[in-house]
N, C-alpha and C positions, 0 to 999 in steps of 0.2 A: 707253442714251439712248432716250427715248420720241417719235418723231416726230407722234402723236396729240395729241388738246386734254390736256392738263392735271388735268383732272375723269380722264376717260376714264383715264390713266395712272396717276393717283393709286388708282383699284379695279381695276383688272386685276393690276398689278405684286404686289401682296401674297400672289394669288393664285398665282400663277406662283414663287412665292420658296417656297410654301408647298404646292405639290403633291407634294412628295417625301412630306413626313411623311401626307398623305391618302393616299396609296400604301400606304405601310408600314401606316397603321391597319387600310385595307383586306383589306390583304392576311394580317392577324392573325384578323381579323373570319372569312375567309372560313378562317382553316384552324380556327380555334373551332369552325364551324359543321359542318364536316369530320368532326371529332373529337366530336363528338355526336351525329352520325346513325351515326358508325361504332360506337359504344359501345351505342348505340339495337339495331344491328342484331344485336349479341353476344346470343346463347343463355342465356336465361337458366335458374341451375342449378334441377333438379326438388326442390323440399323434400320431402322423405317423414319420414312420422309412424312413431316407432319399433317402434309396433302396427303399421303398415303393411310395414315391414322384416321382422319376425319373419314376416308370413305368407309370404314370399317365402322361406322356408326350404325350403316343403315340406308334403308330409304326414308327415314325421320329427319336426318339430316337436312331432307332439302325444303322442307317446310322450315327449318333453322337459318337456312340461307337466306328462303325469302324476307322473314323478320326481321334477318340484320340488315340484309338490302335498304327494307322500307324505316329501320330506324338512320340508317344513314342519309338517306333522300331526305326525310322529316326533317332531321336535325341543322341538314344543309342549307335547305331551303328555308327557314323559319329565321336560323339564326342570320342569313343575309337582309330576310326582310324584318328583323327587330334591330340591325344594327342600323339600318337604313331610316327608321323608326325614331329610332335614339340621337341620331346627326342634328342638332340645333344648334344656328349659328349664335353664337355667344351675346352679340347684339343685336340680336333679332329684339326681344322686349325695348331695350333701349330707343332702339327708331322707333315702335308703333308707341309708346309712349311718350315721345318728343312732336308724333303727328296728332295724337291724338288731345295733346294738351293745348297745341296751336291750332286746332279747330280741323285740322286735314283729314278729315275721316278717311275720303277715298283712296287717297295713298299711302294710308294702313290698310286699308281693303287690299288696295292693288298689292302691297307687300303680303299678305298673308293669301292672296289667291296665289302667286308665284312663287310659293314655298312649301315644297309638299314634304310635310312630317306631322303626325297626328296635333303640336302645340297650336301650328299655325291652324291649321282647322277647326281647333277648338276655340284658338282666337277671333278666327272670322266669323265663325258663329254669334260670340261678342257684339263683335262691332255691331253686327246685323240688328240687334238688338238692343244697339245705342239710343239712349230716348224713353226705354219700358224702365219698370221698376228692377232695382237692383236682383229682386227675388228672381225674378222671374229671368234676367240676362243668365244668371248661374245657374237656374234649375238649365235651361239652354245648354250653358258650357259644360254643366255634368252631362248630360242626356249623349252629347257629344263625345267628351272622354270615354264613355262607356260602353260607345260603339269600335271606337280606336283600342279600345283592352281588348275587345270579342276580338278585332283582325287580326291584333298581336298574337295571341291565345289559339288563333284556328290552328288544327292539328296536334296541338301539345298532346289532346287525348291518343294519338295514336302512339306515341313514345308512351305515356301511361299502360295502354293497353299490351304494349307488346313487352313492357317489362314484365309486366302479370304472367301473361302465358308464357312466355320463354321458355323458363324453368318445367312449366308441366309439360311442354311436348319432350321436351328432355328427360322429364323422369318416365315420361308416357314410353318413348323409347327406349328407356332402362328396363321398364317391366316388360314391353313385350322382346325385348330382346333373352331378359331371364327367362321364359314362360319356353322359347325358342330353345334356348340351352338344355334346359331339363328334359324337357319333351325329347331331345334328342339323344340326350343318356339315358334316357327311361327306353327308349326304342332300341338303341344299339347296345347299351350294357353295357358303354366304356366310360368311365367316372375317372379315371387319371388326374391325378391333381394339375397336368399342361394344361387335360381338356381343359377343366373347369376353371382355371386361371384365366388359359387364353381367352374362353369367351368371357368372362365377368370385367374382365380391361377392355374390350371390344365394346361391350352395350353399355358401360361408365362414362364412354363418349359422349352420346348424348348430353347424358344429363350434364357435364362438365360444359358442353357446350351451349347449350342452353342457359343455365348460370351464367355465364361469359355474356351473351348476349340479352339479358334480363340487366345486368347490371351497367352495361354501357347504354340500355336506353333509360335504366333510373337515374345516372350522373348527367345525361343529356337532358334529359326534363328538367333537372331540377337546376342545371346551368340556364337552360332559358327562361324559366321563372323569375330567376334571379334577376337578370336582364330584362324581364318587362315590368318588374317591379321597380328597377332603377329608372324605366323609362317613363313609367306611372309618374313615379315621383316628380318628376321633371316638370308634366303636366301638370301638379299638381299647382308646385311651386309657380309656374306660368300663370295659372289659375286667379292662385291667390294675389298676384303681380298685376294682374290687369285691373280686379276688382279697384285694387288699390289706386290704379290709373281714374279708375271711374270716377272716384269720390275726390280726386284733387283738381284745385277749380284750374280753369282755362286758361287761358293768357290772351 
Protein backbone atom coordinates (compact mmCIF):
# COMPACT_ATOMS: atom_id res chain seq x y z
CA UNK A 1 0.00 0.00 0.00
CA UNK A 2 1.37 3.47 -1.07
CA UNK A 3 0.91 6.12 1.42
CA UNK A 4 2.26 8.87 -1.18
CA UNK A 5 0.02 10.93 -3.98
CA UNK A 6 -1.07 8.57 -6.54
CA UNK A 7 1.12 10.03 -9.56
CA UNK A 8 4.28 9.50 -7.28
CA UNK A 9 3.18 5.61 -6.50
CA UNK A 10 2.14 4.85 -9.82
CA UNK A 11 6.33 5.50 -11.03
CA UNK A 12 8.10 4.40 -8.22
CA UNK A 13 6.22 0.97 -7.66
CA UNK A 14 7.20 -0.59 -11.16
CA UNK A 15 10.52 0.35 -10.43
CA UNK A 16 10.88 -1.42 -7.19
CA UNK A 17 8.95 -4.64 -8.49
CA UNK A 18 11.56 -4.46 -11.21
CA UNK A 19 15.01 -4.01 -9.53
CA UNK A 20 15.80 -7.68 -9.11
CA UNK A 21 16.04 -8.35 -12.78
CA UNK A 22 18.35 -4.80 -13.24
CA UNK A 23 20.44 -6.60 -10.56
CA UNK A 24 20.86 -9.73 -12.33
CA UNK A 25 21.40 -7.92 -15.81
CA UNK A 26 24.15 -6.08 -13.99
CA UNK A 27 25.52 -8.45 -12.54
CA UNK A 28 26.03 -10.55 -16.08
CA UNK A 29 27.19 -7.30 -17.60
CA UNK A 30 29.91 -7.07 -15.06
CA UNK A 31 31.09 -10.74 -15.14
CA UNK A 32 31.12 -10.29 -19.45
CA UNK A 33 33.29 -7.51 -18.81
CA UNK A 34 35.52 -9.81 -16.34
CA UNK A 35 35.93 -12.37 -18.86
CA UNK A 36 37.31 -10.12 -21.59
CA UNK A 37 39.99 -8.33 -19.88
CA UNK A 38 40.93 -11.79 -18.45
CA UNK A 39 41.20 -13.28 -21.97
CA UNK A 40 42.78 -9.79 -23.13
CA UNK A 41 45.40 -10.52 -20.49
CA UNK A 42 46.19 -14.35 -21.77
CA UNK A 43 49.71 -14.65 -23.62
CA UNK A 44 49.44 -14.70 -26.82
CA UNK A 45 51.03 -17.79 -28.69
CA UNK A 46 54.45 -16.83 -30.73
CA UNK A 47 53.72 -17.81 -34.48
CA UNK A 48 57.12 -18.91 -36.03
CA UNK A 49 57.69 -19.29 -39.71
CA UNK A 50 58.91 -22.95 -40.60
CA UNK A 51 62.21 -21.21 -42.08
CA UNK A 52 62.51 -19.66 -38.88
CA UNK A 53 62.17 -23.12 -36.88
CA UNK A 54 64.85 -24.96 -38.98
CA UNK A 55 67.31 -22.13 -38.12
CA UNK A 56 66.93 -22.94 -34.48
CA UNK A 57 68.29 -26.34 -35.29
CA UNK A 58 71.77 -25.36 -35.31
CA UNK A 59 74.74 -25.19 -37.28
CA UNK A 60 74.05 -29.20 -37.85
CA UNK A 61 71.38 -28.14 -39.85
CA UNK A 62 73.70 -27.23 -42.76
CA UNK A 63 75.44 -30.44 -43.20
CA UNK A 64 71.44 -31.50 -43.43
CA UNK A 65 71.11 -29.17 -46.32
CA UNK A 66 73.93 -30.38 -48.07
CA UNK A 67 72.55 -34.12 -48.01
CA UNK A 68 69.19 -33.26 -49.22
CA UNK A 69 70.76 -31.01 -51.86
CA UNK A 70 73.04 -34.04 -53.02
CA UNK A 71 70.03 -36.61 -52.70
CA UNK A 72 68.03 -34.30 -54.97
CA UNK A 73 70.81 -33.83 -57.68
CA UNK A 74 71.40 -37.87 -57.44
CA UNK A 75 67.84 -38.72 -57.80
CA UNK A 76 67.46 -36.15 -60.75
CA UNK A 77 70.04 -37.06 -62.65
CA UNK A 78 69.89 -40.87 -62.44
CA UNK A 79 66.22 -40.93 -63.06
CA UNK A 80 66.64 -38.89 -66.56
CA UNK A 81 69.30 -41.09 -67.41
CA UNK A 82 67.38 -44.56 -66.58
CA UNK A 83 64.31 -43.22 -68.30
CA UNK A 84 66.33 -42.34 -71.23
CA UNK A 85 67.80 -46.01 -70.73
CA UNK A 86 64.30 -47.50 -70.63
CA UNK A 87 63.02 -45.68 -74.16
CA UNK A 88 62.84 -48.75 -76.72
CA UNK A 89 61.12 -48.36 -79.72
CA UNK A 90 58.55 -51.10 -79.87
CA UNK A 91 59.88 -52.47 -83.33
CA UNK A 92 63.18 -52.16 -82.93
CA UNK A 93 63.42 -56.27 -82.46
CA UNK A 94 61.01 -56.71 -85.37
CA UNK A 95 63.27 -54.92 -88.11
CA UNK A 96 66.75 -56.51 -86.77
CA UNK A 97 64.88 -59.77 -87.08
CA UNK A 98 63.37 -59.29 -90.50
CA UNK A 99 67.32 -58.20 -91.49
CA UNK A 100 68.76 -60.59 -89.93
CA UNK A 101 66.75 -63.49 -91.46
CA UNK A 102 67.14 -61.97 -95.08
CA UNK A 103 70.80 -62.25 -94.66
CA UNK A 104 71.14 -58.10 -94.09
CA UNK A 105 73.56 -58.16 -91.45
CA UNK A 106 74.75 -54.59 -91.90
CA UNK A 107 71.48 -52.90 -91.76
CA UNK A 108 70.87 -54.49 -88.43
CA UNK A 109 74.32 -53.17 -87.48
CA UNK A 110 73.57 -49.86 -88.89
CA UNK A 111 70.22 -49.94 -86.94
CA UNK A 112 71.52 -50.90 -83.68
CA UNK A 113 74.81 -48.35 -84.09
CA UNK A 114 71.95 -45.55 -84.42
CA UNK A 115 69.98 -46.39 -81.54
CA UNK A 116 71.49 -45.55 -78.38
CA UNK A 117 69.75 -47.53 -75.37
CA UNK A 118 71.59 -50.22 -73.46
CA UNK A 119 69.23 -53.15 -75.82
CA UNK A 120 70.54 -51.92 -79.00
CA UNK A 121 74.14 -52.18 -77.65
CA UNK A 122 73.57 -55.41 -76.38
CA UNK A 123 72.35 -56.22 -79.63
CA UNK A 124 75.12 -55.12 -81.76
CA UNK A 125 77.46 -56.80 -79.78
CA UNK A 126 75.29 -59.89 -81.19
CA UNK A 127 75.53 -59.38 -84.49
CA UNK A 128 79.28 -58.69 -84.07
CA UNK A 129 79.38 -62.13 -83.11
CA UNK A 130 77.26 -63.68 -85.97
CA UNK A 131 79.09 -66.65 -87.15
CA UNK A 132 80.86 -67.96 -83.40
CA UNK A 133 79.05 -70.50 -81.35
CA UNK A 134 75.72 -69.69 -79.77
CA UNK A 135 77.77 -69.79 -76.24
CA UNK A 136 79.81 -67.84 -76.80
CA UNK A 137 77.55 -64.79 -78.85
CA UNK A 138 75.53 -64.82 -75.26
CA UNK A 139 78.44 -64.98 -72.88
CA UNK A 140 79.21 -61.56 -75.38
CA UNK A 141 75.58 -60.18 -74.93
CA UNK A 142 75.63 -60.81 -71.02
CA UNK A 143 79.22 -59.34 -70.59
CA UNK A 144 77.53 -56.48 -72.37
CA UNK A 145 74.25 -56.08 -70.20
CA UNK A 146 76.37 -56.10 -67.37
CA UNK A 147 78.24 -53.21 -68.05
CA UNK A 148 74.76 -51.20 -69.13
CA UNK A 149 73.39 -52.42 -65.16
CA UNK A 150 76.82 -50.75 -63.69
CA UNK A 151 75.83 -47.22 -65.87
CA UNK A 152 72.40 -47.50 -64.71
CA UNK A 153 73.40 -48.34 -60.99
CA UNK A 154 76.22 -45.39 -60.86
CA UNK A 155 75.38 -43.27 -58.00
CA UNK A 156 72.34 -45.22 -56.35
CA UNK A 157 75.10 -45.81 -53.58
CA UNK A 158 75.07 -42.23 -52.72
CA UNK A 159 71.05 -42.03 -52.22
CA UNK A 160 71.97 -45.29 -50.07
CA UNK A 161 74.67 -43.64 -48.12
CA UNK A 162 72.83 -40.54 -47.41
CA UNK A 163 69.81 -42.34 -46.15
CA UNK A 164 72.11 -44.10 -43.57
CA UNK A 165 73.67 -41.01 -42.19
CA UNK A 166 70.72 -38.54 -42.21
CA UNK A 167 69.14 -39.64 -39.12
CA UNK A 168 72.61 -39.64 -37.23
CA UNK A 169 73.73 -36.21 -37.79
CA UNK A 170 70.18 -35.47 -36.66
CA UNK A 171 70.38 -37.32 -33.63
CA UNK A 172 74.29 -36.18 -33.61
CA UNK A 173 72.53 -32.71 -33.20
CA UNK A 174 69.93 -33.65 -30.72
CA UNK A 175 72.58 -34.67 -28.40
CA UNK A 176 74.79 -31.99 -28.68
CA UNK A 177 72.21 -29.54 -28.57
CA UNK A 178 71.01 -31.53 -24.95
CA UNK A 179 74.57 -31.51 -23.64
CA UNK A 180 74.23 -27.46 -24.49
CA UNK A 181 70.98 -27.18 -22.58
CA UNK A 182 72.11 -28.69 -19.43
CA UNK A 183 75.46 -27.34 -19.37
CA UNK A 184 73.66 -24.19 -19.22
CA UNK A 185 71.11 -24.69 -16.45
CA UNK A 186 73.93 -26.25 -14.53
CA UNK A 187 75.79 -22.71 -15.05
CA UNK A 188 72.94 -20.27 -14.44
CA UNK A 189 70.71 -22.17 -12.03
CA UNK A 190 67.49 -21.45 -14.10
CA UNK A 191 65.66 -25.07 -14.65
CA UNK A 192 61.97 -23.39 -15.51
CA UNK A 193 60.02 -25.73 -17.15
CA UNK A 194 59.95 -22.68 -20.54
CA UNK A 195 63.58 -23.17 -20.27
CA UNK A 196 63.76 -26.67 -20.51
CA UNK A 197 60.85 -27.02 -22.94
CA UNK A 198 61.93 -24.22 -25.31
CA UNK A 199 65.19 -25.79 -25.67
CA UNK A 200 64.37 -29.67 -25.94
CA UNK A 201 61.77 -28.50 -29.14
CA UNK A 202 64.70 -26.46 -30.55
CA UNK A 203 67.51 -29.53 -30.67
CA UNK A 204 64.22 -32.13 -31.85
CA UNK A 205 64.87 -30.22 -34.94
CA UNK A 206 67.52 -31.89 -36.11
CA UNK A 207 66.72 -35.19 -35.60
CA UNK A 208 63.10 -34.67 -37.16
CA UNK A 209 64.95 -33.25 -39.84
CA UNK A 210 67.30 -35.58 -40.58
CA UNK A 211 64.55 -38.46 -40.42
CA UNK A 212 62.76 -36.40 -43.27
CA UNK A 213 65.79 -36.41 -45.18
CA UNK A 214 66.95 -40.28 -44.63
CA UNK A 215 63.63 -41.19 -45.78
CA UNK A 216 63.14 -39.33 -49.07
CA UNK A 217 66.44 -40.66 -50.04
CA UNK A 218 65.36 -44.40 -49.00
CA UNK A 219 61.85 -43.85 -51.30
CA UNK A 220 64.25 -42.42 -54.08
CA UNK A 221 66.62 -45.51 -54.20
CA UNK A 222 64.35 -47.64 -53.96
CA UNK A 223 62.12 -46.00 -56.89
CA UNK A 224 65.17 -46.34 -59.15
CA UNK A 225 65.80 -49.67 -58.46
CA UNK A 226 62.75 -50.43 -59.51
CA UNK A 227 63.24 -48.79 -62.69
CA UNK A 228 66.43 -50.55 -63.53
CA UNK A 229 65.01 -53.55 -62.79
CA UNK A 230 62.11 -53.06 -65.29
CA UNK A 231 64.76 -51.83 -67.57
CA UNK A 232 66.92 -55.18 -66.95
CA UNK A 233 64.07 -56.82 -67.77
CA UNK A 234 63.68 -55.46 -71.01
CA UNK A 235 67.10 -56.42 -71.99
CA UNK A 236 66.62 -59.51 -70.90
CA UNK A 237 63.56 -60.13 -72.83
CA UNK A 238 65.68 -58.54 -76.04
CA UNK A 239 68.23 -61.16 -75.03
CA UNK A 240 66.28 -64.00 -75.28
CA UNK A 241 64.55 -62.62 -78.60
CA UNK A 242 67.64 -62.40 -80.74
CA UNK A 243 69.05 -65.76 -79.65
CA UNK A 244 65.86 -67.03 -80.85
CA UNK A 245 66.58 -64.81 -84.21
CA UNK A 246 69.71 -66.96 -84.36
CA UNK A 247 68.58 -70.35 -84.55
CA UNK A 248 65.68 -69.80 -87.23
CA UNK A 249 66.91 -70.54 -90.63
CA UNK A 250 67.38 -67.69 -93.36
CA UNK A 251 65.37 -67.06 -96.19
Amino acid sequence: MCFYSQQYCSFVEPLILSSPLIIKEMFVLLQIDTLQKAAAALPVPEKISMWNLLEKGGFIMYPLYILLAAAIFVFTERLIAIRKASRIDENFMRIIRDNIITGNVSAARSLTKNTNNPVARMIDKGIQRIGKPIDAIEKSMENVGKLEMYQMEKNLSILSLIAGIAPMFGFLGTIIGMVQLFYGIASTGEYTLNTIAGGIYTKMITSGTGLIIGLIAYIAHNYLSTQIDKTVNKMEMASAEFMDILQEPTR
